[in-house]
C-alpha positions as CSV (number, residue, x, y, z in Angstrom):
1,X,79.9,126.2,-10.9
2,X,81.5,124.3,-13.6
3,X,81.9,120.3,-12.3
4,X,86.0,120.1,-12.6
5,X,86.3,122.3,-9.9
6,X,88.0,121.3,-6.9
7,X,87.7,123.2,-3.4
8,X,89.4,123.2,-0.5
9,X,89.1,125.1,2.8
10,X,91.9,126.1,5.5
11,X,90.8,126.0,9.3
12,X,88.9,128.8,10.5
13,X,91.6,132.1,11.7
14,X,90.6,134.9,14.1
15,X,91.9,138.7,13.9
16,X,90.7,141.3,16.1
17,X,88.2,139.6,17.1
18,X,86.4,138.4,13.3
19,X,86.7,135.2,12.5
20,X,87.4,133.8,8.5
21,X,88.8,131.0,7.1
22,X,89.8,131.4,2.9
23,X,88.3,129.0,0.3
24,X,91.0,127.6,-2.7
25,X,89.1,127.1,-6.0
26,X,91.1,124.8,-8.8
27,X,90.4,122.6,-11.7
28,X,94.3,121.4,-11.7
29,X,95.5,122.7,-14.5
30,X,95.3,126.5,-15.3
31,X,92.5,127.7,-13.5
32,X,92.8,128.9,-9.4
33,X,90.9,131.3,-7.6
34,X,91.3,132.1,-3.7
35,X,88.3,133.9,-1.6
36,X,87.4,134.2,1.6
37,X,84.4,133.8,4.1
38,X,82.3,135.5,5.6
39,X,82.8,137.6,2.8
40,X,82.2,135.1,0.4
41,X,84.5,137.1,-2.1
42,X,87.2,135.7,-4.1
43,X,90.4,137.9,-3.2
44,X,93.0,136.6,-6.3
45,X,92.1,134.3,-9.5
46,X,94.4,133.1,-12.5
47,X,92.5,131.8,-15.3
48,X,89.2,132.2,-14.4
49,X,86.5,134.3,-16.4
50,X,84.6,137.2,-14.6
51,X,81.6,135.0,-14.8
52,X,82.8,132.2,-13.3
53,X,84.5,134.3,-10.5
54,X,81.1,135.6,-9.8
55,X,79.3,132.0,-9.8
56,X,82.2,131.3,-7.5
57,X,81.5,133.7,-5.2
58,X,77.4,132.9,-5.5
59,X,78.7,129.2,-4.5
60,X,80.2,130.7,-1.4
61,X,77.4,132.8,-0.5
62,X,74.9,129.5,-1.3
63,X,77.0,127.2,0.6
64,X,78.1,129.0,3.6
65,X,76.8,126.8,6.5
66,X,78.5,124.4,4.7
67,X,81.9,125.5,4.3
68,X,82.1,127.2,7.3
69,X,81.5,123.5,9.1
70,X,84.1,121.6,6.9
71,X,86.9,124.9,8.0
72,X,85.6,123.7,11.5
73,X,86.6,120.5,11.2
74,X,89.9,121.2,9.2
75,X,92.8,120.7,11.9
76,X,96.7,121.8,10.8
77,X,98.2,119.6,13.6
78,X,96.1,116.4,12.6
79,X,97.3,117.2,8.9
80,X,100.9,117.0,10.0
81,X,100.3,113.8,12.2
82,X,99.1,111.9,8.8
């Protein structure tokens, strides 16, 4: 994954009974991608090859523990109290 790429993760969601949370890809300026775990797929990019959509998705996959602790941790209230 290229180094200028900046992630962030919502809070985790639950529908009929599965639980995701979706993963924002950006480097700021022209390139975004959105995907979603479990899944680890990317559901909409602008700007971003193939290629990288697909290292994007490996990063995901690779990372998964990870990301789904920081969606965890993410709290909407807590972002609104700031």
């Amino acid at each position: 994954m290229r180094e200028d790429i900046n992630m962030q993760v919502t809070q985790p969601f639950e529908k009929d009974g599965k639980r995701y949370a979706f993963v924002q890809f950006s480097d700021g300026e022209n390139c975004s991608a959105e995907g979603r775990i479990p899944e680890c797929k990317i559901l909409s990019s602008k700007g971003f090859t193939e290629d990288e959509v697909e290292a994007l998705e490996h990063y995901m996959e690779e990372n998964l523990a990870k990301i789904k602790k920081m969606a965890a941790g993410v709290r909407l209230l807590d972002a609104f109290m700031k």
